[in-house]
C-alpha positions as CSV (number, residue, x, y, z in Angstrom):
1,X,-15.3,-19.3,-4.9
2,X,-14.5,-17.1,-7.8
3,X,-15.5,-18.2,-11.5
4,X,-11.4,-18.0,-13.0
5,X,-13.1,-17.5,-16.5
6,X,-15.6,-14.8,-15.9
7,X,-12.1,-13.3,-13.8
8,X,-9.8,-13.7,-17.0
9,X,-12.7,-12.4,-18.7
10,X,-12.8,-9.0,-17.1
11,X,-9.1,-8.9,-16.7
12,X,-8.5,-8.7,-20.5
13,X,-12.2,-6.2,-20.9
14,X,-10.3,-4.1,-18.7
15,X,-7.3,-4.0,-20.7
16,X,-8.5,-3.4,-23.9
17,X,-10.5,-0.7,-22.1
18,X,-7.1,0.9,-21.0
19,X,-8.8,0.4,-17.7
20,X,-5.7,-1.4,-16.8
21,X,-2.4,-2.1,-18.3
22,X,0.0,-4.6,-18.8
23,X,3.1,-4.4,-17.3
24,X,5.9,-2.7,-20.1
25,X,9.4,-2.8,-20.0
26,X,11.3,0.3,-19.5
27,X,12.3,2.8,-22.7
28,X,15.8,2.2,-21.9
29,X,15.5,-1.6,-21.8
30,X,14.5,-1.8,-24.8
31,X,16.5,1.1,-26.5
32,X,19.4,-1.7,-25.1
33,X,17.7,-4.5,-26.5
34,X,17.2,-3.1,-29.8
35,X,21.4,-1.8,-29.6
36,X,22.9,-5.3,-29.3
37,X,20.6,-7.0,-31.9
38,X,21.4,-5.0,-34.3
39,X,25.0,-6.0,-33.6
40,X,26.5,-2.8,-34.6
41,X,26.7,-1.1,-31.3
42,X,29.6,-0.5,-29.1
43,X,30.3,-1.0,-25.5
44,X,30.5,2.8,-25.7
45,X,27.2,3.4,-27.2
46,X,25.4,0.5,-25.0
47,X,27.1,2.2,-22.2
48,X,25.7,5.4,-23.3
49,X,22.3,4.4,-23.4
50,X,22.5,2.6,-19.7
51,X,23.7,6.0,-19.0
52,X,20.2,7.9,-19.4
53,X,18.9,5.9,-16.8
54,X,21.1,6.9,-13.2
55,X,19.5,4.5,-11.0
56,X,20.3,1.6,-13.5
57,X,23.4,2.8,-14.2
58,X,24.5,2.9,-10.5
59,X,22.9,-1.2,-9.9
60,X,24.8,-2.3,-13.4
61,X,28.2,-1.3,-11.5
62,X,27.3,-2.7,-8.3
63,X,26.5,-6.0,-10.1
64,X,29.9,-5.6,-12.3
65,X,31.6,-5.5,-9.1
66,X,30.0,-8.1,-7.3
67,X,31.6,-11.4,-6.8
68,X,29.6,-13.1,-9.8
69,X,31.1,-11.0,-12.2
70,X,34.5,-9.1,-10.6
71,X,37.5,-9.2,-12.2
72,X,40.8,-8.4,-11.2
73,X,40.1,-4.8,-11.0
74,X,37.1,-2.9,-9.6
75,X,35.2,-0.8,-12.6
76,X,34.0,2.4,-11.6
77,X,32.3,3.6,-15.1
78,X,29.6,1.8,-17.2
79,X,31.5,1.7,-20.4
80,X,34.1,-0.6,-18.9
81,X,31.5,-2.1,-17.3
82,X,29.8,-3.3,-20.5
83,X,33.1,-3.8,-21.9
84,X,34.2,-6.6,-19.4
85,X,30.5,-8.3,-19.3
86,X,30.0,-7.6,-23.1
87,X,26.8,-6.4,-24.3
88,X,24.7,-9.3,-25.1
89,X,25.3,-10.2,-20.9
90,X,24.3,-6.1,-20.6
91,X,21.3,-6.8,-22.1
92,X,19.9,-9.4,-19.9
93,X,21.1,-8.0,-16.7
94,X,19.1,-4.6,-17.7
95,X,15.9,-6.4,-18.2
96,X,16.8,-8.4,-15.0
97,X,17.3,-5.4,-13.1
98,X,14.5,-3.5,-14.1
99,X,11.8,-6.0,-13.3
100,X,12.2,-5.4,-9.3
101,X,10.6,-2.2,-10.5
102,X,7.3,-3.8,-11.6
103,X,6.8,-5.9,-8.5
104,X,5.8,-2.8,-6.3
105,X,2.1,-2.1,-5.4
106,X,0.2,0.9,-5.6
107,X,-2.0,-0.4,-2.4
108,X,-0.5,-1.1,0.9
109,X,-2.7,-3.8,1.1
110,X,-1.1,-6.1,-1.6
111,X,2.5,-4.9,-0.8
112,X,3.4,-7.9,1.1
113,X,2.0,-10.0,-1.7
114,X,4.0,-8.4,-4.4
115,X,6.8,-8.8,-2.3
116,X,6.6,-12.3,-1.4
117,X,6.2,-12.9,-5.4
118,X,9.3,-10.8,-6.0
119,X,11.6,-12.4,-3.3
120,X,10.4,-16.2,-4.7
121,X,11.5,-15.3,-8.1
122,X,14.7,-14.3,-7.2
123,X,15.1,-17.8,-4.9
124,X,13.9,-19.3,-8.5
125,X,16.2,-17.1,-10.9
126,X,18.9,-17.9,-8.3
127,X,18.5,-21.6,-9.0
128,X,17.6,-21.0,-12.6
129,X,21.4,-19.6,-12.9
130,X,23.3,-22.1,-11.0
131,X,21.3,-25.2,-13.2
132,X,22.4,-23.3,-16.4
133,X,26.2,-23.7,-15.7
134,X,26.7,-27.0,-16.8
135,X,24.1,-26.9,-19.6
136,X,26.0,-25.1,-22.2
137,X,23.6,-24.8,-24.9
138,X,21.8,-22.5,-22.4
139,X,23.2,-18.7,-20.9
140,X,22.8,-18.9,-17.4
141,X,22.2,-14.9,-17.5
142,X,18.9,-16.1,-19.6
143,X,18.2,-18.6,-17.2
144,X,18.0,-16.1,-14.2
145,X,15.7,-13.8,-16.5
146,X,13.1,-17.0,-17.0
147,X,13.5,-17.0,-12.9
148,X,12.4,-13.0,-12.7
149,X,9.8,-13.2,-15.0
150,X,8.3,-17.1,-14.7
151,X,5.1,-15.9,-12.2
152,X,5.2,-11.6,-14.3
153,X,1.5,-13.1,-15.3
154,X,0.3,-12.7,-11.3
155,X,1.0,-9.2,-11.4
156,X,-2.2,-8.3,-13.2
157,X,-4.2,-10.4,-11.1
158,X,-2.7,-8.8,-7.9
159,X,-3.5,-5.2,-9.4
160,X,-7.0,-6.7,-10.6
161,X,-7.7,-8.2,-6.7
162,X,-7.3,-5.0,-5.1
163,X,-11.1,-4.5,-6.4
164,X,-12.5,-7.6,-5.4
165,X,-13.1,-8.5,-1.9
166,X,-13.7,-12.0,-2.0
167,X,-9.8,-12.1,-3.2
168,X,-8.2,-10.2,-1.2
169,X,-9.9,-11.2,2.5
170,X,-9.2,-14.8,0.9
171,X,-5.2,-15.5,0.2
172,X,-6.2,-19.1,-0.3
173,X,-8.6,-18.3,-3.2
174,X,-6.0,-15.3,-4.1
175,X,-3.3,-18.2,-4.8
176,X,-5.9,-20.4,-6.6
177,X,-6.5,-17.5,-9.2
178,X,-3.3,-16.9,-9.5
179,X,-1.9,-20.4,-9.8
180,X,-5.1,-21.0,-13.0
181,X,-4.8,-17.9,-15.0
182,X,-0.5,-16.7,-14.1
183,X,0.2,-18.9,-17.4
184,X,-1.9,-17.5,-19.7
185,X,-1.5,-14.1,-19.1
186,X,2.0,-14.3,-18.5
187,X,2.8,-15.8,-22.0
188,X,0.9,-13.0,-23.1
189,X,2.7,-10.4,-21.4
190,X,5.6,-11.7,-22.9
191,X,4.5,-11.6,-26.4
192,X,3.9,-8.0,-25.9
193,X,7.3,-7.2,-24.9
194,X,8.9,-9.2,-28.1
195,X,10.3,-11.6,-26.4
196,X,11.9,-15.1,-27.4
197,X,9.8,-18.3,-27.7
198,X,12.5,-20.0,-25.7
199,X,11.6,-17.4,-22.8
200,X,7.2,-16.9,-24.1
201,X,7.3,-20.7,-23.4
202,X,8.6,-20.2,-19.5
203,X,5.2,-18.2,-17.8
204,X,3.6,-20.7,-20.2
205,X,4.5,-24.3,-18.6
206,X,6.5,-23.4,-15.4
207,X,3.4,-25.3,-13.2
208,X,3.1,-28.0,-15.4
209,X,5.6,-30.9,-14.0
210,X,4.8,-33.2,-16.9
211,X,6.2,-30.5,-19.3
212,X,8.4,-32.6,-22.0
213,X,9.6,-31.9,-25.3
214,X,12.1,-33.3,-27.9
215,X,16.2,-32.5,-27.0
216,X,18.2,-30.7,-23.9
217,X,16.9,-28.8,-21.4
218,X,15.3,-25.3,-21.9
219,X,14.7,-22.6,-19.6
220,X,11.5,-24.3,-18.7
221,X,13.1,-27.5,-17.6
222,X,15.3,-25.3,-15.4
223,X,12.7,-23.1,-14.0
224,X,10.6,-26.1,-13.1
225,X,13.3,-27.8,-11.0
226,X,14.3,-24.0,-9.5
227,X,10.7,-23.7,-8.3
228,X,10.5,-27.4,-7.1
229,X,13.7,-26.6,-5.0
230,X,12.5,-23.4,-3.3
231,X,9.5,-25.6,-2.5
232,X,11.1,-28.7,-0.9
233,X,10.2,-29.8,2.7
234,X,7.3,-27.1,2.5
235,X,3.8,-27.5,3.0
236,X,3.1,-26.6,-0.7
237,X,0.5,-28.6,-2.3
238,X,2.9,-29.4,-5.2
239,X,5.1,-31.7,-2.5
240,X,2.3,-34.3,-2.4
241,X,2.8,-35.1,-6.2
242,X,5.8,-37.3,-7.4
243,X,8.6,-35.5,-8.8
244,X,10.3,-38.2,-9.7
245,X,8.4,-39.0,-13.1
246,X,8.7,-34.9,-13.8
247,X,11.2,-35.2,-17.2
248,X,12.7,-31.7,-16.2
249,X,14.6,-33.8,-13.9
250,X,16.0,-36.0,-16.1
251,X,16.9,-33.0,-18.9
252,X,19.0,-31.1,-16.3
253,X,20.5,-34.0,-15.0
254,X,19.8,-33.7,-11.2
255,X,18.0,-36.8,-9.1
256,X,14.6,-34.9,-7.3
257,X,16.0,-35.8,-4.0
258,X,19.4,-33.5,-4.4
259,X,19.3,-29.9,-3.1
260,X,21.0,-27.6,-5.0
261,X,21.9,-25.7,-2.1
262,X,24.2,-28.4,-0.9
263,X,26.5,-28.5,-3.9
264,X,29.9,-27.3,-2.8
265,X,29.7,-23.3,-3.6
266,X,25.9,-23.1,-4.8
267,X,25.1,-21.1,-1.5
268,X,27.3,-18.7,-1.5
269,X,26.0,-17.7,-5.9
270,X,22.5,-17.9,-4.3
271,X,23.5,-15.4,-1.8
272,X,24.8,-13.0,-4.0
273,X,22.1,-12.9,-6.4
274,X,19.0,-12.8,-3.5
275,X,21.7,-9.6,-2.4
276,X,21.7,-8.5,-5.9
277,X,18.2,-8.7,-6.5
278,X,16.6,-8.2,-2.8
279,X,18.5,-5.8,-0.6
């Protein structure tokens, strides 16, 4: 078995070495992050900057016209596309969009790995989404970024496995490593990128079931009770503890035993978002 603090240890001597790197967001992500918070941009100038990047300007229309977002008429250029969905919903389907991009390996040997993580954060962001609808202190856009990026802490450990035998003949003891030291470097990925406590606080406490805090539900709460629900009737380790005493529950205001799935016209939003986000 692998000591998970000698691991972290060597994980973050290698990146202060440069010896390996975190993962970073895109130039044009955050030229459109920086655009809407200074909230003097335009849909034309947002639109420009989405521009620079063809690939991402070809999946923003695609998701404009998909049946989460259509409106009456199809858009077929990305400043009425950013126009209709306004920017501040631009600017988290960007970052959404672009973090399929860091879930690819550079060895065959992990690729099934990385994208197993990648397909069970859609399932989560998917869920994430729908359980933001009828909390309206929360954006359900935000809630299917938590989703993306709740597990974006594994992705150094992956890259940091390919080195190490014992971890990668051993997908048990891969998952175990994963599972101890996601949280940790996850929130500190996200500190590097400048993101929101609200969202730093998600790779922070998304395993912890006994996660509680004063007032509604945050993106945690929701993230906790996606992940539960792409895990129910499993053989997952985490269905042998009681859900029922986990408060995220309570703060979303669903009973453990209901499947989100089931909800009159939850499948077919799942759907569109594992097609947005997968195929």
């Amino acid at each position: 078995m692998i000591d998970e603090n000698a691991f972290l240890n060597d994980l973050f001597k290698a990146i202060e070495e440069r010896r390996l790197t975190l993962p970073t967001l895109p130039e044009v992500a955050l030229r459109v992050r920086d655009a809407v918070e200074s909230d003097k941009s335009t849909a034309s100038q947002v639109a420009d900057i989405v521009a620079t990047d063809a690939a991402l300007s070809a999946r923003l229309l695609q998701v404009t016209n998909s049946p989460l977002y259509r409106g009456r008429n199809p858009i077929d250029n990305l400043q009425m596309a950013v126009a209709r969905l306004g920017t501040r919903l631009v600017r988290s389907l960007v970052v959404s969009l672009i973090m399929q991009q860091m879930f690819q390996a550079t060895n065959d040997l992990l690729d099934k790995r990385f994208r197993q993580l990648w397909e069970e954060s859609v399932q989560i962001a998917a869920i994430s989404r729908v359980l933001a609808q009828d909390l309206k202190h929360l954006d359900k856009e935000q809630a299917l970024l938590a989703g993306l990026i709740h597990n974006i802490g594994a992705l150094p450990i992956l890259t940091m496995a390919e080195s190490r035998t014992e971890l990668i003949d051993d997908a048990a003891e891969l998952d175990r490593v994963i599972e101890l030291l996601s949280p940790r470097i996850g929130e500190r990925i996200l500190q590097e990128w400048d993101f929101s406590e609200s969202l730093i606080n998600v790779p922070k406490h998304f395993l912890n079931l006994a996660y509680d805090h004063e007032g509604p539900a945050d993106y945690v709460d929701v993230v906790i009770v996606g992940r539960l629900q792409t895990l129910m009737g499993s053989d997952h380790p985490v269905n042998a503890q009681d859900w029922s005493s986990a408060p995220a529950f309570s703060k979303v205001g669903l009973e453990p035993e209901i499947q989100v799935i089931e909800i009159e016209g939850v499948a077919e939003d799942l759907a569109e978002v594992e097609h947005i986000f997968i195929t």
